[in-house]
Legacy VTK file of the C-alpha trace (Angstrom):
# vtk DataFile Version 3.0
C-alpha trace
ASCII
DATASET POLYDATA
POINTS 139 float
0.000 0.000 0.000
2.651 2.033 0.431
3.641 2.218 -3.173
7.006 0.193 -3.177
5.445 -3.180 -4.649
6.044 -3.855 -8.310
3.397 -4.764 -11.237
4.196 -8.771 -10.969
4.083 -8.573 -6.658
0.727 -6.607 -7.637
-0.819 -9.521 -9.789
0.096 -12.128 -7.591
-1.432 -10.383 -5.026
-4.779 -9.826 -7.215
-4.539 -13.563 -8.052
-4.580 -14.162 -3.945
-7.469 -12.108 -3.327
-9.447 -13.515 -5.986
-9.052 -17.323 -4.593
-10.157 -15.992 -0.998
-13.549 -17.358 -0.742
-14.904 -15.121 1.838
-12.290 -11.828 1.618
-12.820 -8.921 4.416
-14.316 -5.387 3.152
-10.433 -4.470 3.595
-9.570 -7.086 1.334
-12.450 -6.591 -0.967
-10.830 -2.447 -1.497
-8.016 -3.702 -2.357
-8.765 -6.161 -4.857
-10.776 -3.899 -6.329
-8.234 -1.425 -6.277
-5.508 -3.618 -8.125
-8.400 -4.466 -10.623
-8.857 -1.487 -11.743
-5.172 -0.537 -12.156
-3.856 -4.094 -13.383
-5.459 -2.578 -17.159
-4.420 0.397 -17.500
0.037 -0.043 -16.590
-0.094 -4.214 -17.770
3.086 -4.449 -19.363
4.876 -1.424 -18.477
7.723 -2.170 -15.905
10.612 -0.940 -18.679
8.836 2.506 -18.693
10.799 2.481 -14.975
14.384 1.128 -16.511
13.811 3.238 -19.922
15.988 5.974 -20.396
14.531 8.770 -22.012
16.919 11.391 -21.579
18.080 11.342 -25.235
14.683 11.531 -26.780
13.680 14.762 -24.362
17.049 16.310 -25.246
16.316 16.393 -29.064
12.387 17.134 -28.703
13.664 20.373 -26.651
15.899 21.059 -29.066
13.648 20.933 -32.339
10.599 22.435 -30.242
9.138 25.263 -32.665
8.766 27.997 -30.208
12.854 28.573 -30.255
12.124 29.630 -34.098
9.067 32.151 -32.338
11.126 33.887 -29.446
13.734 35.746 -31.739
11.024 37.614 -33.347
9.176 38.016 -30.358
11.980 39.327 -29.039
13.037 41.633 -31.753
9.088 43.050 -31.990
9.617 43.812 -28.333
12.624 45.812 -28.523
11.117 47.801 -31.357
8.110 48.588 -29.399
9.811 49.612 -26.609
12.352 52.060 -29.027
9.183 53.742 -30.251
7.217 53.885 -26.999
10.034 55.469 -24.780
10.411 58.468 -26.426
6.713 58.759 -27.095
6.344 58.450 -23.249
9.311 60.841 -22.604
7.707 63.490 -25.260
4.126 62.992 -23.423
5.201 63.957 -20.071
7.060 67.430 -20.929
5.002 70.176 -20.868
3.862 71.318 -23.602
3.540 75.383 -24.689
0.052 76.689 -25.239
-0.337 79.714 -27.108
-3.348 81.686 -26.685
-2.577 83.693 -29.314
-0.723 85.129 -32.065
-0.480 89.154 -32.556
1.114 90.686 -34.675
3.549 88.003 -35.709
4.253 87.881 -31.898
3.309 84.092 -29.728
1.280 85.511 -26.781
1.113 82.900 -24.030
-0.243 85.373 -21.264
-4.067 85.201 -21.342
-4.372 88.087 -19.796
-1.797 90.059 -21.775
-3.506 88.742 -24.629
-7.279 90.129 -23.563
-5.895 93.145 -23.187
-3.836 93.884 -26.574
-7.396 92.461 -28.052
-9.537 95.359 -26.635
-6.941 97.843 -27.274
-6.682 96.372 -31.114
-10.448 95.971 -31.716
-11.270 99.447 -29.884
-8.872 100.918 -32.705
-10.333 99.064 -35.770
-14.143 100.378 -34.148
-13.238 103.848 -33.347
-12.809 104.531 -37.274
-15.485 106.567 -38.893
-15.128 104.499 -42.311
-15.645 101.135 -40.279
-19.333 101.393 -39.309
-20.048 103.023 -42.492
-19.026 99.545 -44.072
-19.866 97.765 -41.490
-23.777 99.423 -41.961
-23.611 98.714 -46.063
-22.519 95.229 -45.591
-25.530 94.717 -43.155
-28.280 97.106 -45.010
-27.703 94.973 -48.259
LINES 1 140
139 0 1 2 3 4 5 6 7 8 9 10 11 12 13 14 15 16 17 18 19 20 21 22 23 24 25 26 27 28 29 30 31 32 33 34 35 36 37 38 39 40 41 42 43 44 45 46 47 48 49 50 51 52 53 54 55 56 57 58 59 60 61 62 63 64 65 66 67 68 69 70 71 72 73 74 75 76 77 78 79 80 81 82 83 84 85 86 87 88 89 90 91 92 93 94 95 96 97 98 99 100 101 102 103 104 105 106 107 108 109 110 111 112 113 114 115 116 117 118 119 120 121 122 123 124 125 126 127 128 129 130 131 132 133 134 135 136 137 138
């Protein structure tokens, strides 16, 4: 029971069990036990002497995902040299400009408001401006 017995100690043990004429529920377990295992390993005491180390050494080496990792690999290192400097370029702060006048980047919103008013009170204060401004409309 305690795993150490070997496939032939096994069936001679089944055979035992089987000419009991009157076998305990204990004994009855087991037999049933060995039963149901006798089919499925019959046979396969070299599978404990076999060695395999050969065979597992050449599957490893002709497995198909070496032939997958280089490119893997490679698509991962050119991901990563694109998304660094994306990353890098995200997190600087970026200039807003409110404005341009004159040719001049105004970044001062307030500076900006102000240089507007002064700028649109000019263009309104004309004489010549509402007079256009009332012929556009009128027509």
């Amino acid at each position: 029971m305690n795993g150490c017995s070997s496939h032939q100690e096994e069936r001679m043990l089944l055979e035992l069990l089987s000419a009991t004429t009157s076998p305990s529920d204990e004994e009855q377990g087991i037999k049933a036990m060995l039963q149901a295992g006798a089919h499925r390993i019959e046979g396969r005491e070299e599978w404990l002497t076999e060695d395999e180390s050969a065979r597992f050494d050449h599957l490893m080496a002709h497995r198909p995902i070496r032939k997958i990792t280089p490119w893997i690999a490679a698509a991962a290192v050119l991901a990563g040299a694109c998304l660094v400097p994306w990353i890098r370029w995200a997190r600087e702060p970026q200039d807003v400009a409110v404005t341009y006048i004159y040719g001049n980047k105004v970044e001062d919103a307030p500076l900006a408001m102000e240089m507007m008013k002064q700028t649109m009170g000019e263009m309104l204060d004309r004489p010549e401006v509402e007079t256009e401004l009332m012929n556009l409309f009128d027509e």
